[in-house]
ZAKE-802650 format. One record per residue: residue number from 1; chain; x negated, y negated, z negated of N, C-alpha, C, O, CB in turn. Coordinates in Angstrom, 3 decimals. Glycine has a CB too. Example, Ala and Ser with C-alpha at 12.3 -4.5 7.8 and 13.67 -1.06 7.14 Angstrom:
<nodes>
+-----+--------+----------+----------+----------+----------+----------+----------+----------+----------+----------+----------+----------+----------+----------+----------+----------+
! num ! cadena !       nu !       nv !       nw !      cau !      cav !      caw !       cu !       cv !       cw !       ou !       ov !       ow !      cbu !      cbv !      cbw !
+-----+--------+----------+----------+----------+----------+----------+----------+----------+----------+----------+----------+----------+----------+----------+----------+----------+
!   1 !      A !  -13.190 !    5.690 !   -7.800 !  -12.300 !    4.500 !   -7.800 !  -13.200 !    3.300 !   -7.800 !  -14.236 !    3.319 !   -8.465 !  -11.308 !    4.473 !   -9.046 !
!   2 !      A !  -12.850 !    2.250 !   -7.080 !  -13.670 !    1.060 !   -7.140 !  -12.900 !   -0.030 !   -7.870 !  -13.409 !   -1.138 !   -8.039 !  -14.084 !    0.598 !   -5.725 !
+-----+--------+----------+----------+----------+----------+----------+----------+----------+----------+----------+----------+----------+----------+----------+----------+----------+
</nodes>
This chain:
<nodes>
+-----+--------+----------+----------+----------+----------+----------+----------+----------+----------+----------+----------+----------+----------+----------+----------+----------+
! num ! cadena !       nu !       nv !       nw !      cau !      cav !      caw !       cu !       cv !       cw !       ou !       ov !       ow !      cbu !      cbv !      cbw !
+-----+--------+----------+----------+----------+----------+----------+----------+----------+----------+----------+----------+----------+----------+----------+----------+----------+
!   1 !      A !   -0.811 !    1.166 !    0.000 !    0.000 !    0.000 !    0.000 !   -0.869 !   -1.248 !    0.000 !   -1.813 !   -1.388 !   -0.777 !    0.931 !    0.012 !   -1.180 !
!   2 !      A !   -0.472 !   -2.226 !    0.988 !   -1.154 !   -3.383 !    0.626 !   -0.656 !   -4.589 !   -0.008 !    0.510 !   -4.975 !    0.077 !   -1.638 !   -3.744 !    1.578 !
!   3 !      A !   -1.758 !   -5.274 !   -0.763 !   -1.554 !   -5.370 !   -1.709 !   -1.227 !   -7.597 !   -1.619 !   -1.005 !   -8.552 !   -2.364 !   -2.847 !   -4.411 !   -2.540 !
!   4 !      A !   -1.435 !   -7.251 !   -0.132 !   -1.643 !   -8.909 !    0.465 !    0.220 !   -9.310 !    0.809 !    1.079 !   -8.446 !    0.988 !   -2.962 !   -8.944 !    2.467 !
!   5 !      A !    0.472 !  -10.895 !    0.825 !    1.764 !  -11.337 !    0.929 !    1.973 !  -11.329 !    2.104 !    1.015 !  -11.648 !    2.809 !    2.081 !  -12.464 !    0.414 !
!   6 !      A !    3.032 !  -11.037 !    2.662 !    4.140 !  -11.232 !    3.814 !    3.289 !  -12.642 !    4.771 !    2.849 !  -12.595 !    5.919 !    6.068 !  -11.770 !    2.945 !
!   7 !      A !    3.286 !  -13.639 !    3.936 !    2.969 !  -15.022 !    4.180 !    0.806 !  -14.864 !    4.886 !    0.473 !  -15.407 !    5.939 !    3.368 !  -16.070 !    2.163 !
!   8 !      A !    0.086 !  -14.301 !    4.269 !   -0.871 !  -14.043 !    4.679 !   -1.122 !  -13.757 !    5.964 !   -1.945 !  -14.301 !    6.699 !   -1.153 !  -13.394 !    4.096 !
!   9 !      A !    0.034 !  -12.393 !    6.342 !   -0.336 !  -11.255 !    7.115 !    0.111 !  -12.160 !    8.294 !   -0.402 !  -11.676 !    9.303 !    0.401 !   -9.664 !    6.816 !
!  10 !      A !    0.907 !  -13.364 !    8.648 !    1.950 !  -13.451 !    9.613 !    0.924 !  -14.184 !   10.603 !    0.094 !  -14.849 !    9.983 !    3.458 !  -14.282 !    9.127 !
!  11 !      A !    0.795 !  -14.217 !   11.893 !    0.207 !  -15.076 !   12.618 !   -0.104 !  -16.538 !   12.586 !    0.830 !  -17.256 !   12.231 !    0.674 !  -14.917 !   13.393 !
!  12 !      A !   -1.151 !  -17.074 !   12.866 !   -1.169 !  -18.785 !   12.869 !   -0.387 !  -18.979 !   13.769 !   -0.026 !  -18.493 !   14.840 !   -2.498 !  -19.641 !   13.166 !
!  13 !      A !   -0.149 !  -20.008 !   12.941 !    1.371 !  -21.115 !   13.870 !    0.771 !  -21.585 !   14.919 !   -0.219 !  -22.315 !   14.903 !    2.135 !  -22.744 !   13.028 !
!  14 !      A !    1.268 !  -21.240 !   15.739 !    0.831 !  -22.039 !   17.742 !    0.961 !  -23.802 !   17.612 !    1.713 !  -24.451 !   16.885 !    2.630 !  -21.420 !   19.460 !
!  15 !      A !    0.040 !  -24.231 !   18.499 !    0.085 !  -25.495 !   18.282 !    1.101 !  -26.108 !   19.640 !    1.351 !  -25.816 !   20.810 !   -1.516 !  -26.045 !   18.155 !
!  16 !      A !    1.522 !  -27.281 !   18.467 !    2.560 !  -27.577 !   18.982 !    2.865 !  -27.775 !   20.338 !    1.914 !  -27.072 !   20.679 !    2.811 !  -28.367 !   18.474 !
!  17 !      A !    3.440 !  -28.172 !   21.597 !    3.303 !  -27.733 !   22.872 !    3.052 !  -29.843 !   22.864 !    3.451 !  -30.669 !   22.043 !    4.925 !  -26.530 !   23.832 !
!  18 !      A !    2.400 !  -29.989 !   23.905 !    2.083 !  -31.051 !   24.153 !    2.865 !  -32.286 !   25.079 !    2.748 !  -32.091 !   26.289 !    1.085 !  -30.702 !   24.507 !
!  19 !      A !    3.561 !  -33.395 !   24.743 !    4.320 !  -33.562 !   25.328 !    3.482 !  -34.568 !   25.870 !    2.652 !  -35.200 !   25.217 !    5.495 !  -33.637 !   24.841 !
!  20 !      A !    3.789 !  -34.742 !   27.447 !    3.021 !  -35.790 !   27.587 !    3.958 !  -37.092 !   27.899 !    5.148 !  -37.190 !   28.197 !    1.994 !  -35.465 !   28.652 !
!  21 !      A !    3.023 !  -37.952 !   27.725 !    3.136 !  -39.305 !   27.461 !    3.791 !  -40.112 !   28.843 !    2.984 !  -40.554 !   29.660 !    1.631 !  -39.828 !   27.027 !
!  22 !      A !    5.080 !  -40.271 !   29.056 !    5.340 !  -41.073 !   30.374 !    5.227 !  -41.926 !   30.162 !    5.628 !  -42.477 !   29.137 !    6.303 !  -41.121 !   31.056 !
!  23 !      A !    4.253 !  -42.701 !   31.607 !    3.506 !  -43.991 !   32.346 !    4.957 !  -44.701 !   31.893 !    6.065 !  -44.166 !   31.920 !    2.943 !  -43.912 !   34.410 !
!  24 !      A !    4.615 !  -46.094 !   31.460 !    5.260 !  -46.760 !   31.432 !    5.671 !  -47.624 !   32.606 !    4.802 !  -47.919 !   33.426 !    4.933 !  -47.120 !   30.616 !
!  25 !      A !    7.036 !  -48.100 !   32.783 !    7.282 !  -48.439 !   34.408 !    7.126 !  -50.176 !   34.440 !    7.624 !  -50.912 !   33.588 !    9.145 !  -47.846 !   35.034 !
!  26 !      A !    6.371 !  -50.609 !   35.544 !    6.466 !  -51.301 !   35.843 !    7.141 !  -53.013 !   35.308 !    6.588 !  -54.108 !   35.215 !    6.667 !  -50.622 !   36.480 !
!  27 !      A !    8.412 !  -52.600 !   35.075 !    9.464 !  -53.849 !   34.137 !    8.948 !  -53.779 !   32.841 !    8.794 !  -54.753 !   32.104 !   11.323 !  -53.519 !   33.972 !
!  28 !      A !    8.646 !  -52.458 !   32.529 !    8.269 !  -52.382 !   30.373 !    6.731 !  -53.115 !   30.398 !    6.349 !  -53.851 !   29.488 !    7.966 !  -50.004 !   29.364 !
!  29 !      A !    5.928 !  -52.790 !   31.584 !    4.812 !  -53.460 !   31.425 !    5.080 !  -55.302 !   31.908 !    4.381 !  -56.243 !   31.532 !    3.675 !  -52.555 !   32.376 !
!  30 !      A !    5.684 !  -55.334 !   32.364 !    5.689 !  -56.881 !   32.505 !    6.825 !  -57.973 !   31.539 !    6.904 !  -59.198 !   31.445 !    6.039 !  -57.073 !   34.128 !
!  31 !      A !    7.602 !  -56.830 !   30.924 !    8.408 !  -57.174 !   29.614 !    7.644 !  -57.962 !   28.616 !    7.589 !  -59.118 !   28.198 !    8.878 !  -55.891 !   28.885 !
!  32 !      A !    6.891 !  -56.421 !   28.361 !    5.481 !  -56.808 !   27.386 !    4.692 !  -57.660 !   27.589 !    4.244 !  -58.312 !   26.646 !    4.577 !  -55.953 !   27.245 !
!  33 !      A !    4.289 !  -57.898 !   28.921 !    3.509 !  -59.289 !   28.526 !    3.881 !  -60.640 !   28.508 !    3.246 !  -61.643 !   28.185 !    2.569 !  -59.443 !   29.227 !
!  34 !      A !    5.553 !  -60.411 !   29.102 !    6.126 !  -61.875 !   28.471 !    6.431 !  -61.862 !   27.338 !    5.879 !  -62.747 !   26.684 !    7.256 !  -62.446 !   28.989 !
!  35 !      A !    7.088 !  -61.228 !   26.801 !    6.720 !  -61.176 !   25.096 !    5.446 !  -61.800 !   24.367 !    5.314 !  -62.807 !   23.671 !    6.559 !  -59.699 !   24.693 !
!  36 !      A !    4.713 !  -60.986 !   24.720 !    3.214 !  -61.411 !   24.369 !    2.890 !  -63.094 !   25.090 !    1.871 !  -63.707 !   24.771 !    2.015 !  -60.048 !   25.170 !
!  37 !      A !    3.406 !  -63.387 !   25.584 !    3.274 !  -64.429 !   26.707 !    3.942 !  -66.021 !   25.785 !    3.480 !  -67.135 !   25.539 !    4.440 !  -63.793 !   28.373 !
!  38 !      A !    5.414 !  -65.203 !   25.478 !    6.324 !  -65.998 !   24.609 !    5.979 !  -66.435 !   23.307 !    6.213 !  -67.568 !   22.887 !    7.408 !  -65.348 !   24.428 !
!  39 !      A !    5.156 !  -65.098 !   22.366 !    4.949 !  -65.435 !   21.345 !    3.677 !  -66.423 !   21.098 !    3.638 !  -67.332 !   20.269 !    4.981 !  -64.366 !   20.768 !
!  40 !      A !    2.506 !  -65.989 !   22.127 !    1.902 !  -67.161 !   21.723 !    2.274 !  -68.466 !   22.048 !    2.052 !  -69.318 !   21.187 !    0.828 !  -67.095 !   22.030 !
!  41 !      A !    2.733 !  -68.777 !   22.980 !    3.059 !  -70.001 !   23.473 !    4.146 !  -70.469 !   22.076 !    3.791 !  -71.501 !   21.507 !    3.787 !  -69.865 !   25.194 !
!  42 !      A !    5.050 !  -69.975 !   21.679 !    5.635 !  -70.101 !   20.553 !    4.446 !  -70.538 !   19.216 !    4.231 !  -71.733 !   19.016 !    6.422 !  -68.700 !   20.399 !
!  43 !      A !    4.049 !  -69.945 !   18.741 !    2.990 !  -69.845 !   17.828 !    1.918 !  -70.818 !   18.017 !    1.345 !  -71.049 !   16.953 !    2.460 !  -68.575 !   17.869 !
!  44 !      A !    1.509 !  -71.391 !   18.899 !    0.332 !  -72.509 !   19.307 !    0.980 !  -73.467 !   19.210 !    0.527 !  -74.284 !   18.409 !   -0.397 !  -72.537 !   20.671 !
!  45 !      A !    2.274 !  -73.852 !   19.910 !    3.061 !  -75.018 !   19.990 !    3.539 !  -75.632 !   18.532 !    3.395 !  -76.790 !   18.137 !    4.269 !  -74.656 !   20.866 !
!  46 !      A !    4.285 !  -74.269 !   17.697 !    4.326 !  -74.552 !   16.574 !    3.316 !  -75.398 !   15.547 !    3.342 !  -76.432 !   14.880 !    4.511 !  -73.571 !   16.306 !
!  47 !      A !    2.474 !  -74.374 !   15.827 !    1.305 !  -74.785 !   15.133 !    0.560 !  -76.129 !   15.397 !    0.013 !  -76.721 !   14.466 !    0.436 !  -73.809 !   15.333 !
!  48 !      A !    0.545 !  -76.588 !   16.623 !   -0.224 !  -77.570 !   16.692 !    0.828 !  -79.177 !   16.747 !    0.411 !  -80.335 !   16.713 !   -1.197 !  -77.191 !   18.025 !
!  49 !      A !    2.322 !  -78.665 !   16.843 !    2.652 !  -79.664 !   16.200 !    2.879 !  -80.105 !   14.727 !    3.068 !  -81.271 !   14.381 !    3.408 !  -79.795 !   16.677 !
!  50 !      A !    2.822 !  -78.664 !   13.631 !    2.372 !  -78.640 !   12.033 !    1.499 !  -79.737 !   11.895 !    1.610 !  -80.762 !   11.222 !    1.567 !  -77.257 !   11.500 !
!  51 !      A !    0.374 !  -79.236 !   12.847 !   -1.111 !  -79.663 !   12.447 !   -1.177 !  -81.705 !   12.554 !   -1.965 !  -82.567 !   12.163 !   -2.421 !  -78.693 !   13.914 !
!  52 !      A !    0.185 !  -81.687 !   13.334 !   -0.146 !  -83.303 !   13.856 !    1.411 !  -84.056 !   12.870 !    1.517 !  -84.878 !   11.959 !   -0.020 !  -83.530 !   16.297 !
!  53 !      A !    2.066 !  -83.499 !   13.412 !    3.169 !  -84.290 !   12.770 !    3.169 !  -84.637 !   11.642 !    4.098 !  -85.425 !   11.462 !    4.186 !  -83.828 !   12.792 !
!  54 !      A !    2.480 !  -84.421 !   10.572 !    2.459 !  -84.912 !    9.264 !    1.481 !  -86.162 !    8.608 !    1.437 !  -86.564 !    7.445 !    2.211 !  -83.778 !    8.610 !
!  55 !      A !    0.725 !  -86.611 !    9.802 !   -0.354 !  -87.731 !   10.006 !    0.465 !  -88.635 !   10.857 !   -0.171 !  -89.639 !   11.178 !   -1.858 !  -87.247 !   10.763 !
!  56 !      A !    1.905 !  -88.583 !   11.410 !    1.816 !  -89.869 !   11.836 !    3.623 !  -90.455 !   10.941 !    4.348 !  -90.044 !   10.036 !    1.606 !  -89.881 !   13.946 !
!  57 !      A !    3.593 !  -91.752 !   12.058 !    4.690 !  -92.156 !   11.111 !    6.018 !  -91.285 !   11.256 !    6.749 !  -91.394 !   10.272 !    5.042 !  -93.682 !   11.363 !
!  58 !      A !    6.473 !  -90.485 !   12.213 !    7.580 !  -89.955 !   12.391 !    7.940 !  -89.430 !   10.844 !    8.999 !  -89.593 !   10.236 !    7.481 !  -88.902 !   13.556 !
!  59 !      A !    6.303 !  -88.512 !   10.246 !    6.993 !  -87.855 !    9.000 !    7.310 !  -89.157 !    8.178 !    8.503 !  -89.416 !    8.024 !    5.955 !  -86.678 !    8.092 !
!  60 !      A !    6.744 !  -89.672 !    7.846 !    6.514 !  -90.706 !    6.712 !    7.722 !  -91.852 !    6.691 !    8.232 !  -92.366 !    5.695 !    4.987 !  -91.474 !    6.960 !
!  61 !      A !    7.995 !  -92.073 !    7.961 !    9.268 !  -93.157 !    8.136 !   10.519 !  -92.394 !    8.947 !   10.255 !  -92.182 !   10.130 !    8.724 !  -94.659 !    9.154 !
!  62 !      A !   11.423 !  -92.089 !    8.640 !   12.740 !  -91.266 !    9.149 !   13.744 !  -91.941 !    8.131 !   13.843 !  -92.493 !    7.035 !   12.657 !  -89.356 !    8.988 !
!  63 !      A !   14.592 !  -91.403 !    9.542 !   16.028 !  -91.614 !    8.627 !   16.685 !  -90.542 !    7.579 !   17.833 !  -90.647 !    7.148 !   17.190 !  -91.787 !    9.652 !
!  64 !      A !   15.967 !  -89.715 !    7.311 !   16.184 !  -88.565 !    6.515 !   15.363 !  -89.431 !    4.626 !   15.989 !  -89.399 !    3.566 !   15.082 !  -86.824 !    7.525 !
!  65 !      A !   14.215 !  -89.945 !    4.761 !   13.181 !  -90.170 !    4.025 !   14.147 !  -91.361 !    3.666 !   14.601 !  -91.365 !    2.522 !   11.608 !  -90.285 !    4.646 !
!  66 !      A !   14.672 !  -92.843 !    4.930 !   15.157 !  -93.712 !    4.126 !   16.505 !  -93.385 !    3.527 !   16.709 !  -94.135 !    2.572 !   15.161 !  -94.845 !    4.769 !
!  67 !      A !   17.481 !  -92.559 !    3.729 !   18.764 !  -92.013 !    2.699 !   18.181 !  -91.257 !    1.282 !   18.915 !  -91.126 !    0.303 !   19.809 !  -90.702 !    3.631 !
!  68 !      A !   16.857 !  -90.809 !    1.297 !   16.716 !  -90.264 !    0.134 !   15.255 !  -90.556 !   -0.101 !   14.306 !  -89.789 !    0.056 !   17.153 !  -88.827 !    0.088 !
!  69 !      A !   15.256 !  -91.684 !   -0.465 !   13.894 !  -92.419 !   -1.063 !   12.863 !  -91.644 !   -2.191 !   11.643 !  -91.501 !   -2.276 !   14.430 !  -93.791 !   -1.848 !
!  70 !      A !   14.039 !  -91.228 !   -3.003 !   12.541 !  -90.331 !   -4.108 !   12.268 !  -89.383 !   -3.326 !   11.208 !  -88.942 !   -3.769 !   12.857 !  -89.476 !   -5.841 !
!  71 !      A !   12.658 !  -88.569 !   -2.115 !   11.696 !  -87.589 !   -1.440 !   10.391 !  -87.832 !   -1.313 !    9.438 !  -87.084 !   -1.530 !   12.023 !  -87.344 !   -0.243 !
!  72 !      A !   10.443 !  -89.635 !   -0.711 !    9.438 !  -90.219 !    0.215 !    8.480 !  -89.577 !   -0.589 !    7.989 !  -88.543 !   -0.135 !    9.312 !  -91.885 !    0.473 !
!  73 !      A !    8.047 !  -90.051 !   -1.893 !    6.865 !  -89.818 !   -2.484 !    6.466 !  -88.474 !   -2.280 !    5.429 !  -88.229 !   -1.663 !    6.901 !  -90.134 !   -3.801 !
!  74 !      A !    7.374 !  -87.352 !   -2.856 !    6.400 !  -86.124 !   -1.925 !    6.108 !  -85.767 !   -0.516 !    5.189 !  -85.069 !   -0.085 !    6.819 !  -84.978 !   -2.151 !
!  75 !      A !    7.175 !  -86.448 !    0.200 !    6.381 !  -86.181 !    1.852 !    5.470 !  -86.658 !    2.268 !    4.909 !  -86.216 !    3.271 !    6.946 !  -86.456 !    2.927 !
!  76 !      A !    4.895 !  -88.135 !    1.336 !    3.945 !  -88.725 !    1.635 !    2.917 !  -88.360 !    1.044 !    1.798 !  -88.809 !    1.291 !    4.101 !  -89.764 !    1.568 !
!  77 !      A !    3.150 !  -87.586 !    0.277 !    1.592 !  -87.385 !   -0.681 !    0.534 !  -86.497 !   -0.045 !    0.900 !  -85.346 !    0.194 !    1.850 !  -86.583 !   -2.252 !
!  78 !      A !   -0.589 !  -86.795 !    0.240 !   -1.585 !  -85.720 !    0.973 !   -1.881 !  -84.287 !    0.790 !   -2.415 !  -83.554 !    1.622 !   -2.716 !  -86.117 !    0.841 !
!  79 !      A !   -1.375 !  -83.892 !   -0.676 !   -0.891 !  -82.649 !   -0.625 !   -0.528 !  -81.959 !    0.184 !   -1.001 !  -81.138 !    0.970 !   -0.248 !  -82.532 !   -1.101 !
!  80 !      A !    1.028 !  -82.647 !   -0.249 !    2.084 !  -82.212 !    0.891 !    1.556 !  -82.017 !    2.539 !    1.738 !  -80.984 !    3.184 !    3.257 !  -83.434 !    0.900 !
!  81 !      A !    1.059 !  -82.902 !    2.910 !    0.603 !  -83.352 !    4.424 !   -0.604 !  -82.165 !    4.451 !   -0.881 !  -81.604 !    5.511 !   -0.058 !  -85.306 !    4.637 !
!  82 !      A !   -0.926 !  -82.013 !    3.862 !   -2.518 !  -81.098 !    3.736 !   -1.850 !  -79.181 !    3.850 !   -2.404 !  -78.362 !    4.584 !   -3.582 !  -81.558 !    1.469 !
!  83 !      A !   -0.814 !  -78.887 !    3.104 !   -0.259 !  -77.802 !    3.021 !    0.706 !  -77.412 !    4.703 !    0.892 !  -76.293 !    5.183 !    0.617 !  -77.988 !    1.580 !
!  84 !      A !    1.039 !  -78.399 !    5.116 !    1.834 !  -78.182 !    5.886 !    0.663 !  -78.312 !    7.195 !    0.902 !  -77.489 !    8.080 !    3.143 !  -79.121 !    5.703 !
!  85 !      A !   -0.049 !  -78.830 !    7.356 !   -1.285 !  -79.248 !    8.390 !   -1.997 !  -77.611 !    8.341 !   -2.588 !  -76.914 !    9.166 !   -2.576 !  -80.835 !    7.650 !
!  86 !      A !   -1.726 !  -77.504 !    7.407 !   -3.064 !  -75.813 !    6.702 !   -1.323 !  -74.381 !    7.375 !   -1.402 !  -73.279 !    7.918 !   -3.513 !  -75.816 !    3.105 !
!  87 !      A !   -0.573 !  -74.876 !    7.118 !    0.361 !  -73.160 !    8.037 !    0.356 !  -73.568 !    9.469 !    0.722 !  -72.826 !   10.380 !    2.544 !  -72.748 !    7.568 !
!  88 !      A !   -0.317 !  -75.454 !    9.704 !   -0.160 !  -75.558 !   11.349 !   -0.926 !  -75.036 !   12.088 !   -0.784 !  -74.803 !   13.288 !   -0.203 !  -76.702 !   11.886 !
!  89 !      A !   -2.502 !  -74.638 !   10.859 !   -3.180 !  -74.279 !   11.502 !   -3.224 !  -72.529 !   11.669 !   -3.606 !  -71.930 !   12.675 !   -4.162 !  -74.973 !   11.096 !
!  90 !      A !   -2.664 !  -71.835 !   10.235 !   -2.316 !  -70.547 !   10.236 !   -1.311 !  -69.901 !   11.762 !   -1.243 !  -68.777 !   12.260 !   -1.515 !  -70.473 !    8.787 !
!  91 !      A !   -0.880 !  -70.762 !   12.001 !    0.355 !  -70.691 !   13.290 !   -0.489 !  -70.622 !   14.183 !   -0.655 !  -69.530 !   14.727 !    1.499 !  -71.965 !   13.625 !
!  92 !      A !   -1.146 !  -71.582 !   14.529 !   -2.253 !  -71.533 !   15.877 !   -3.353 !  -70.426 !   15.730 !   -3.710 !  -69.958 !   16.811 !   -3.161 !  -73.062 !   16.040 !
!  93 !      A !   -3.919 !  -69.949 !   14.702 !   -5.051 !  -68.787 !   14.353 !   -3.820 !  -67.424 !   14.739 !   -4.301 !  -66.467 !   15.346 !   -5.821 !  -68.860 !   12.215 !
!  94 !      A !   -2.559 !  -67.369 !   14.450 !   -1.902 !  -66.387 !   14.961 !   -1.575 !  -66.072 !   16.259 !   -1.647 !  -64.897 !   16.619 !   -1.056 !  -66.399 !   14.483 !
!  95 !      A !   -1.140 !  -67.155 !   17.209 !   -1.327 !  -66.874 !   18.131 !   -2.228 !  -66.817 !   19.008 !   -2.069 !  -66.236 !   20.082 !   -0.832 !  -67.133 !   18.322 !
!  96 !      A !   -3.515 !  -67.538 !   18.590 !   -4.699 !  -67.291 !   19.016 !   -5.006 !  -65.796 !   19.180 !   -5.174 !  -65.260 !   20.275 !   -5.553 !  -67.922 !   18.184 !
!  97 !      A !   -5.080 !  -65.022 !   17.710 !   -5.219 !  -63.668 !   17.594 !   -3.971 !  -62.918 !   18.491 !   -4.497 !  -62.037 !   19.170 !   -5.216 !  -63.316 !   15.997 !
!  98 !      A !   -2.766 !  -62.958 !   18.680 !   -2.024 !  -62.180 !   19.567 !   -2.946 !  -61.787 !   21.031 !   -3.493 !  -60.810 !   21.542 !   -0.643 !  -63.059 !   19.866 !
!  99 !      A !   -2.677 !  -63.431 !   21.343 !   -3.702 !  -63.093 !   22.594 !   -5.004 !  -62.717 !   23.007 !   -5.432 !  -62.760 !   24.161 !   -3.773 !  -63.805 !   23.113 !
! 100 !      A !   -5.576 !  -62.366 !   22.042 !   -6.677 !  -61.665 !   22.035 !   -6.571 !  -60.571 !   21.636 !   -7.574 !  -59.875 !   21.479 !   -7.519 !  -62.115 !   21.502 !
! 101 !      A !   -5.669 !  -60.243 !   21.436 !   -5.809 !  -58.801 !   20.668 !   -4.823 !  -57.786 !   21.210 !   -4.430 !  -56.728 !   20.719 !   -5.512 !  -58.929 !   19.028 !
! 102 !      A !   -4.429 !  -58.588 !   22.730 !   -3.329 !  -57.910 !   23.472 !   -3.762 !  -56.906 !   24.076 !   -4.764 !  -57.329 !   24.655 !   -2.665 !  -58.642 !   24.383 !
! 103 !      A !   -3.631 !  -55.704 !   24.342 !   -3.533 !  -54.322 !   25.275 !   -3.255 !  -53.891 !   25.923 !   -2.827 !  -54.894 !   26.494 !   -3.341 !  -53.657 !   25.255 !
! 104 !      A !   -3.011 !  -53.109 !   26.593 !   -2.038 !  -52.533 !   27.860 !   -2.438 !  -51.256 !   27.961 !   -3.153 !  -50.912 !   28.902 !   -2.178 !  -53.249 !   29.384 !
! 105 !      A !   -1.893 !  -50.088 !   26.683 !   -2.564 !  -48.222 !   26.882 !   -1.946 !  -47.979 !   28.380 !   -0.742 !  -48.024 !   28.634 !   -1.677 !  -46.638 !   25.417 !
! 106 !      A !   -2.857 !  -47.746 !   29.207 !   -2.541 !  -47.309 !   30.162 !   -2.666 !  -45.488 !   30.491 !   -3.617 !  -44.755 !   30.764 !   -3.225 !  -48.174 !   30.893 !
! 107 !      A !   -1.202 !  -45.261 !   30.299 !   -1.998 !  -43.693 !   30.495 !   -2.274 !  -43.080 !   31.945 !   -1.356 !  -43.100 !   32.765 !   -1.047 !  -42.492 !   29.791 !
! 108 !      A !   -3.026 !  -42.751 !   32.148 !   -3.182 !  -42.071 !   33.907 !   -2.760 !  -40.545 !   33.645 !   -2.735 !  -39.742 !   34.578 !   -5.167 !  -42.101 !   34.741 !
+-----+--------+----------+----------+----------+----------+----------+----------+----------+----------+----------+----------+----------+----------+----------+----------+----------+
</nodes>
């Protein structure tokens, strides 16, 4: 009698069957790079109007700022202007990186 489990004796499991990978068509590849296309252009624009709009008078003098005067002091304070200038620039380093860091797996 032997003395080994059911589970031992049974064959290795076959590996799994390989599916392959369908080429992506034509529209999905040019989808993707307007996407990719969109977001940076989104993301730079953003960003580089962060980076500016808070240095000139638009922020500082509005009709939003003169109905609510105690805001003024924090929109004006360089803080403020410094924090919001600093995600204008996080915005532009993002889409910078998209587009560089774009791909296209091409499978043959």
């Amino acid at each position: 009698m032997s003395t080994e489990s059911p589970i031992l004796n049974s064959p290795p499991p076959s590996p799994p069957a390989e599916t392959a990978a369908e080429k992506p068509s034509r529209s999905e590849i040019w989808l993707k790079r307007l996407k990719v296309a969109i977001t940076v252009i989104f993301f730079i624009e953003l960003g580089m109007v962060l980076v500016v709009i808070p240095w000139t008078f638009v922020w500082s003098d509005n009709k939003l700022l003169l109905m609510h005067p105690q805001w003024r002091a924090l929109v004006v304070n360089g803080f403020t202007r410094g924090v919001v200038t600093g995600l204008g620039l996080i915005n532009v380093w993002i889409g910078i990186w998209e587009a560089v860091h774009y791909t296209e797996k091409d499978h043959n």
